[in-house]
VMD Tcl script that draws the C-alpha trace (Angstrom):
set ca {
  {8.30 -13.15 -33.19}
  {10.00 -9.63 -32.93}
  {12.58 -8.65 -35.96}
  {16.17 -9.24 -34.97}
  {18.52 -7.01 -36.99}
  {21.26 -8.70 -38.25}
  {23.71 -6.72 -36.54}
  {23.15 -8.21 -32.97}
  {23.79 -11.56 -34.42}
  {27.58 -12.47 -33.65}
  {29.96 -15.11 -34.85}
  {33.36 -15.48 -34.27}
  {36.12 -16.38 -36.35}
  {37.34 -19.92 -35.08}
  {39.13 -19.67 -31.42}
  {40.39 -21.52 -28.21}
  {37.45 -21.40 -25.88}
  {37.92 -22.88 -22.40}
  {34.44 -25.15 -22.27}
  {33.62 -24.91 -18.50}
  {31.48 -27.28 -16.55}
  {29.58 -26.00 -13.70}
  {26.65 -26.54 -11.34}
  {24.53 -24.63 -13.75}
  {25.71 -26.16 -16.83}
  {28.25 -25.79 -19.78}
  {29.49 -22.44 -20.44}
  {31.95 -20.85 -23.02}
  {34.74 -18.32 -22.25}
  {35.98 -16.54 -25.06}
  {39.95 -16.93 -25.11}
  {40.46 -13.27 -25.77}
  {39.16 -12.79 -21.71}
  {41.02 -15.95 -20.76}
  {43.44 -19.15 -22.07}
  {43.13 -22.03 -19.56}
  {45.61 -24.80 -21.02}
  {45.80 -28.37 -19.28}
  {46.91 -30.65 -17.28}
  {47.86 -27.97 -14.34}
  {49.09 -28.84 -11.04}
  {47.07 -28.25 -7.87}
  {48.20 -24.95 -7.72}
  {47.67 -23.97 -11.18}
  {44.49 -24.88 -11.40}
  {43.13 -22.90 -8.35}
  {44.81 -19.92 -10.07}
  {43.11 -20.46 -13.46}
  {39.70 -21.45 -11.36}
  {40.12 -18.04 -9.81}
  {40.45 -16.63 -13.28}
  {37.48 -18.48 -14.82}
  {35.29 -17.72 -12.33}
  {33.68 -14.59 -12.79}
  {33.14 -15.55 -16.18}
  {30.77 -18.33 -15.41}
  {27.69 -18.75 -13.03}
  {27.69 -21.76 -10.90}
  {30.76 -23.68 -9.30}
  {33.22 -25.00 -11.32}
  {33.54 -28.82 -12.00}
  {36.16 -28.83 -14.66}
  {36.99 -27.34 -18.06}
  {38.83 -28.04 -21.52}
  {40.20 -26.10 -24.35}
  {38.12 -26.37 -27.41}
  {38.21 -24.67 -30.70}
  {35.28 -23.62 -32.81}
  {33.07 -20.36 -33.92}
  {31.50 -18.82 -31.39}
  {27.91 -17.53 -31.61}
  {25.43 -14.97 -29.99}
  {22.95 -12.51 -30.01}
  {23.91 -8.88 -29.00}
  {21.89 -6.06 -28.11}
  {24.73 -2.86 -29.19}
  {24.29 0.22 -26.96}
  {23.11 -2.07 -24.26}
  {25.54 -4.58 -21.88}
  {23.37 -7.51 -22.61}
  {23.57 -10.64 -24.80}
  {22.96 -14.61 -24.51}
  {25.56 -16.86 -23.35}
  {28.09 -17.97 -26.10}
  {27.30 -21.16 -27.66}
  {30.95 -22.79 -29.63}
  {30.35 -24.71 -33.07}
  {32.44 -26.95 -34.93}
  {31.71 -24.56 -38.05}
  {30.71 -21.69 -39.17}
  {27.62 -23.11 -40.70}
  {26.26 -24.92 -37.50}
  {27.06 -21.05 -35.69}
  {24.81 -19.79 -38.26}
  {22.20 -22.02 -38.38}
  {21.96 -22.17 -35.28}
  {21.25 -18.31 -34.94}
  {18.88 -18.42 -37.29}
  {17.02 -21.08 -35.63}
  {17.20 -19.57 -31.98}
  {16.60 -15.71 -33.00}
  {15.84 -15.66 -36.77}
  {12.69 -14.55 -38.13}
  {10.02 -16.19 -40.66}
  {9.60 -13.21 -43.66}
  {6.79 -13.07 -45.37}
  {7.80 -16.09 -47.96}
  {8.06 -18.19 -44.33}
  {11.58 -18.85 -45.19}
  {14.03 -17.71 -42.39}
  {15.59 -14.67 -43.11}
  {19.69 -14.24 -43.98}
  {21.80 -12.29 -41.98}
  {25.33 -11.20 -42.73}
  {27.38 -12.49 -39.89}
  {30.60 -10.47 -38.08}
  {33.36 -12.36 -38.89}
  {35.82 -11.68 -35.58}
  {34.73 -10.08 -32.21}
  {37.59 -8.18 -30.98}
  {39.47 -9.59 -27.86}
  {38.71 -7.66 -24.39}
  {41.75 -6.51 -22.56}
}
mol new
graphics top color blue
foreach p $ca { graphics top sphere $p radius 0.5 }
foreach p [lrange $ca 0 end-1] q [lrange $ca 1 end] { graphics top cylinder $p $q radius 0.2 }
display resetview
């Protein structure tokens, strides 16, 4: 496996995240792009749908508001990075990391990464 340096790995402070369902499965919308609050009338929602969607792939089945740390890999200078995944804690968010896109060093222990503590909220 290729070295991942620790500044790619994200994790959020804890947030609102709108947890959307859709045809392609769950996805997480950072609430600094977008705060979805329920129950909404018919009209409502079609305006928040509208809003949601070109944050998501897939159609929309439904959504809630959740709040956790969210967690991702980056690539800085470039405009990719993996979907967001939303923990209950800040732990979980890390471990998971280091599971998905952590590295064995050469004691075959995963390697520790210091972790960004807020993302800044896109306008």
């Amino acid at each position: 496996m290729r070295k991942i340096a620790k500044e790619n790995l994200q994790i959020t402070g804890i947030e609102n995240w709108p947890r959307v369902e859709t045809s392609s499965g769950t996805e997480y919308v950072p609430s600094g792009w977008i705060a979805v609050f329920v129950p909404l009338t018919v009209n409502e929602r079609a305006k928040y749908e509208g809003m949601i969607r070109p944050y998501v792939e897939g159609t929309i089945q439904e959504w809630e508001n959740i709040k956790g740390y969210g967690a991702r890999l980056s690539a800085p200078g470039y405009l990719d990075c993996t979907e967001w995944a939303v923990f209950d804690t800040e732990q979980e968010a890390r471990e998971y990391l280091e599971e998905m896109y952590g590295d064995d060093d050469a004691g075959g222990k995963r390697g520790r990464y210091d972790i960004q503590k807020k993302m800044p909220a896109l306008s």
